[in-house]
C-alpha positions in Angstrom: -23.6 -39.2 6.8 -22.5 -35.6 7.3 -25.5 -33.5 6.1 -25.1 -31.2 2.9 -24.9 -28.0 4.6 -22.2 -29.8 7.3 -20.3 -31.0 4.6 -20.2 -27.3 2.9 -19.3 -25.7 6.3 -16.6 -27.9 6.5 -15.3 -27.5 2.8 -15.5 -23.7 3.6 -13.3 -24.2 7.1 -10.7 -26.4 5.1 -10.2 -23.6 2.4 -9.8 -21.0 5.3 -7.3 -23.4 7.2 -5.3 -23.5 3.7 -5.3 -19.7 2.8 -4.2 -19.1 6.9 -1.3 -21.6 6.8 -0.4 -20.6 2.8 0.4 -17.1 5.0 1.9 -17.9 8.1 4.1 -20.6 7.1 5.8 -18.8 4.8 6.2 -15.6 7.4 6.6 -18.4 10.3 9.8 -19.6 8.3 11.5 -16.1 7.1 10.9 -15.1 11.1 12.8 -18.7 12.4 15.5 -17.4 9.4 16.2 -14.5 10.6 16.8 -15.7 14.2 19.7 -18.3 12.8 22.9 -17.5 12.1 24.1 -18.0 8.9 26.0 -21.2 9.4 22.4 -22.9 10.5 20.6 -21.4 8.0 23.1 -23.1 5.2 23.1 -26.4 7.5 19.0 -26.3 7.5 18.9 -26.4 10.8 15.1 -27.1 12.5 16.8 -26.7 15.9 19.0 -24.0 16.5 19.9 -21.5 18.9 18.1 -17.9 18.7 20.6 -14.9 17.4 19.3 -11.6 17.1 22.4 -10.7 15.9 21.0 -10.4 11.9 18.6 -7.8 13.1 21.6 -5.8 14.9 23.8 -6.1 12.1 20.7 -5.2 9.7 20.3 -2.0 12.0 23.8 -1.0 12.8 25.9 -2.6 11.1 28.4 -0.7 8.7 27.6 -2.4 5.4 23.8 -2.1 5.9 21.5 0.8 4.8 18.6 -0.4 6.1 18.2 2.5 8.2 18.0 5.0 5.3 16.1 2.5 3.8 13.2 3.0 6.1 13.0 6.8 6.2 13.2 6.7 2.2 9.9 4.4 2.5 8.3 6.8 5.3 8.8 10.0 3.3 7.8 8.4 0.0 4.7 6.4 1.5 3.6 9.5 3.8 3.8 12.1 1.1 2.5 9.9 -1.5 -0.1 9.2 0.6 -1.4 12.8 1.6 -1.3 13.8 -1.9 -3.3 10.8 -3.0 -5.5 11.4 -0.3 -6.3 15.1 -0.7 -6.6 14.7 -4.9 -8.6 11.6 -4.7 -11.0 12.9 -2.5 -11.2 16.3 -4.8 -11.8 14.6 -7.3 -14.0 11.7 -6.2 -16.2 14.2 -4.6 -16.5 16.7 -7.8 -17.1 13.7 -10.1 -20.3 12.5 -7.4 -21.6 16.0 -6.6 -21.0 18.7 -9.4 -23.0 18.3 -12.7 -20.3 17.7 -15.7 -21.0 16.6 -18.8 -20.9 12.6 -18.8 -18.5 12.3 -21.1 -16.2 14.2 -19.0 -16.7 12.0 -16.3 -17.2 8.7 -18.3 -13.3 9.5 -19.8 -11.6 10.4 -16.4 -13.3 7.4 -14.7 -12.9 4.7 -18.0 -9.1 6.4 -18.3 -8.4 5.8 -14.4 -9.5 2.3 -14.9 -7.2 1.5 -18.0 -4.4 3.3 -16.2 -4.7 1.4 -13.4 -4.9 -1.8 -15.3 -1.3 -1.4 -16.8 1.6 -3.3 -15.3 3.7 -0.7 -14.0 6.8 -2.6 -15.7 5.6 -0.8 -18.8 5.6 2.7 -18.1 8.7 2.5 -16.1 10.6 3.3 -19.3 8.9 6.3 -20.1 9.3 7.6 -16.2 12.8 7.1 -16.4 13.6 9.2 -19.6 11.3 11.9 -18.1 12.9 12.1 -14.9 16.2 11.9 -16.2 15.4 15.2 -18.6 13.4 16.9 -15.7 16.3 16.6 -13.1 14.0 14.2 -10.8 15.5 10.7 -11.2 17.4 9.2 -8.2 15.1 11.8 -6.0 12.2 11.0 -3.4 10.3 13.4 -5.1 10.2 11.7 -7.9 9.3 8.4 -6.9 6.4 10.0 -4.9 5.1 11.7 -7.9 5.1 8.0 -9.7 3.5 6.2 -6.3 0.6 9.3 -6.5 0.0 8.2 -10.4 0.0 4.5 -9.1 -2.5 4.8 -6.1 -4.8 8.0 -7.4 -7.5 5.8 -9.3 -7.7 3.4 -6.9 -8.3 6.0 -4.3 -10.7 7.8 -6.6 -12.8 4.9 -7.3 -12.7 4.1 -3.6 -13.9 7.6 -2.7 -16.3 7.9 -5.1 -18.3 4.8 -3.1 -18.4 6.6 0.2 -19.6 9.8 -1.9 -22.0 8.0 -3.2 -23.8 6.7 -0.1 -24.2 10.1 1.8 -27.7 11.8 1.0 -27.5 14.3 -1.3 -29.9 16.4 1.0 -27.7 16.3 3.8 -25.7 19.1 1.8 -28.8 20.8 0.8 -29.8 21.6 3.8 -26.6 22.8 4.8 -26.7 25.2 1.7 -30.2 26.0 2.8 -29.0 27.3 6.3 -26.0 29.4 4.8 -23.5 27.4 4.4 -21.5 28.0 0.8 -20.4 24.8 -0.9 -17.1 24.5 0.4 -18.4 25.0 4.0 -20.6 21.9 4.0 -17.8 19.6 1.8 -15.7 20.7 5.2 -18.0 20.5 7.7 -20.7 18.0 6.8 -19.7 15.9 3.8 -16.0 15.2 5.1 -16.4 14.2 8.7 -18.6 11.5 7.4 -16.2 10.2 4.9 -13.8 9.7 7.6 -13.6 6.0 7.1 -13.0 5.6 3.7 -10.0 8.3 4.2 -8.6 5.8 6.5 -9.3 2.8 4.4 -7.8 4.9 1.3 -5.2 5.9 3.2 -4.0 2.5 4.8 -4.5 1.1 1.2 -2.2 3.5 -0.5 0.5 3.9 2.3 1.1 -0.2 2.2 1.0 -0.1 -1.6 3.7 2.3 -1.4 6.0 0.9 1.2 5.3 -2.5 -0.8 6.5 -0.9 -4.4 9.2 -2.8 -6.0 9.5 -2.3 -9.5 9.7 1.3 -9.8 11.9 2.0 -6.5 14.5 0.0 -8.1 14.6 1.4 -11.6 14.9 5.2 -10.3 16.5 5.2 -7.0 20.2 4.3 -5.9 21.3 3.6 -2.9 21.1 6.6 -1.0 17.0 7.3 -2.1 16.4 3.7 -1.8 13.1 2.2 -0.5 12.9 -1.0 2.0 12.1 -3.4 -1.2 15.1 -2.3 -3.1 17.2 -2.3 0.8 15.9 -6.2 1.2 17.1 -7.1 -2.2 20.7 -5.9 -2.0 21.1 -8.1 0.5 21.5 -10.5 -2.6 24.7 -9.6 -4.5 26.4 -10.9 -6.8 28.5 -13.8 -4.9 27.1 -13.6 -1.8 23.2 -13.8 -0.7 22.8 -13.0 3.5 19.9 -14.6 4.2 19.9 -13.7 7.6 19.9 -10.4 7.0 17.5 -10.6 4.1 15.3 -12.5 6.5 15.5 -10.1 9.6 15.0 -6.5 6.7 11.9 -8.7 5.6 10.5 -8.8 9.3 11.2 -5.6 10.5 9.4 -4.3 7.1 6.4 -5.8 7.4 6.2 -3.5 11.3 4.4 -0.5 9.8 2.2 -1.4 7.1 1.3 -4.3 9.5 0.8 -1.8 12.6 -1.2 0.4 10.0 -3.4 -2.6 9.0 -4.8 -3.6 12.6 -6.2 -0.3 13.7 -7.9 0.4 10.0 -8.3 -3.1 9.1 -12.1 -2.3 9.8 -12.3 0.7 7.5 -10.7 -1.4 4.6 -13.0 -4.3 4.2 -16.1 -2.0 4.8 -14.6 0.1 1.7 -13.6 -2.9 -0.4 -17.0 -4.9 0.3 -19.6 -1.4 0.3 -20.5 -1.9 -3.1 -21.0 -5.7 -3.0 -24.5 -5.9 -1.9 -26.0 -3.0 -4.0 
């Protein structure tokens, strides 16, 4: 008999084994797709012969955007992300530090939380008319401004934890030796923050070069994103699977590149406040 603690180790290694193969099978299979031509990939092919010529037709060929595609997604995702960065960390650090009234704070905090909890299918309406009267639809500008109102509270709330866990007397003493009070935000409370920038930023720059809904309700095809470039490989009467296969590869490059070297950062600021 496999004792009761074996038996839950075991339980808890077969869930793990699941969620790791409910990923890479799926990725295993668009990667193996995009490596066929299309004549395999209609036959089902399990053995085939490797082709990267989806990924050079994706890149250079005439009919493909994909190129534009990408820098759309950088300049939307890095400006979004700077923005988000330097407002959420405003704010999150005004509403821990500086003394307003709670009902201020309770209504920002309670109204970045119901904000956040709307689909964003439901305001697209709205962001369209707007940026049809204001001269911003089919921009970049535009959809940066609506990525910033997507990823703010989240980057708020995250900020706010790290705020939260620095001693408030570290900045006393700071304002004890001279410094003023943006002096020791600068030069005592930020460096220490550090890592929950990172993690708030590598949250909000994936969230951004993930976006789907919104990309394709205000962008054509000269300002679109990398969802919107992957999904026009789907027309009408004819779906290149190859091609969607190979855009879907080469997307996940960044946000994946991103997620290694601040994977750290992230679960420490998504699991901080889980044992207080």
């Amino acid at each position: 008999m496999i004792p009761l603690k074996g038996r839950e180790l075991w339980l808890g290694y077969a869930f793990l084994a699941a969620g790791v193969l409910a990923i890479v099978v799926p990725f295993l299979f668009i990667l193996a797709t995009s490596l066929k031509y299309e004549i395999a990939i209609m036959q089902g092919r399990v053995i085939f012969e490797p082709t990267l010529y989806n990924y050079n037709d994706v890149l250079f060929g005439r009919r493909s955007n994909f190129v534009r595609n990408i820098t759309n997604s950088l300049i939307v995702a890095g400006a979004s992300t700077l923005i988000v960065l330097t407002v959420g960390t405003l704010a999150a650090y005004s509403l821990s530090r500086l003394r307003w009234a709670r009902w201020i704070s309770g209504a920002f905090l309670g109204w970045t939380m119901l904000f956040n909890t709307i689909p964003v299918l439901t305001v697209v309406g709205p962001w369209y008319l707007m940026f049809q009267q204001a001269g911003l639809y089919d921009t970049l500008l535009g959809l940066v401004l609506t990525h910033v109102a997507i990823n703010l509270p989240m980057t708020v709330w995250l900020m706010m934890t790290f705020f939260g866990d620095i001693p408030a007397e570290l900045e006393e003493a700071a304002r004890v030796d001279g410094a003023g009070q943006a002096q020791a935000f600068r030069r005592v409370i930020l460096p220490l923050v550090v890592p929950g920038l990172i993690a708030a930023g590598v949250l909000a720059f994936v969230f951004s070069w993930n976006e789907f809904t919104v990309a394709l309700n205000l962008t054509s095809r000269g300002t679109a994103t990398v969802p919107v470039g992957i999904a026009n490989f789907a027309e009408q009467y004819e779906v290149q699977n190859g091609n969607m296969a190979a855009a879907s590869v080469l997307s996940t490059i960044p946000a994946l590149i991103l997620m290694i070297f601040g994977q750290r950062f992230v679960v420490q600021g998504l699991t901080m406040g889980a044992v207080k």
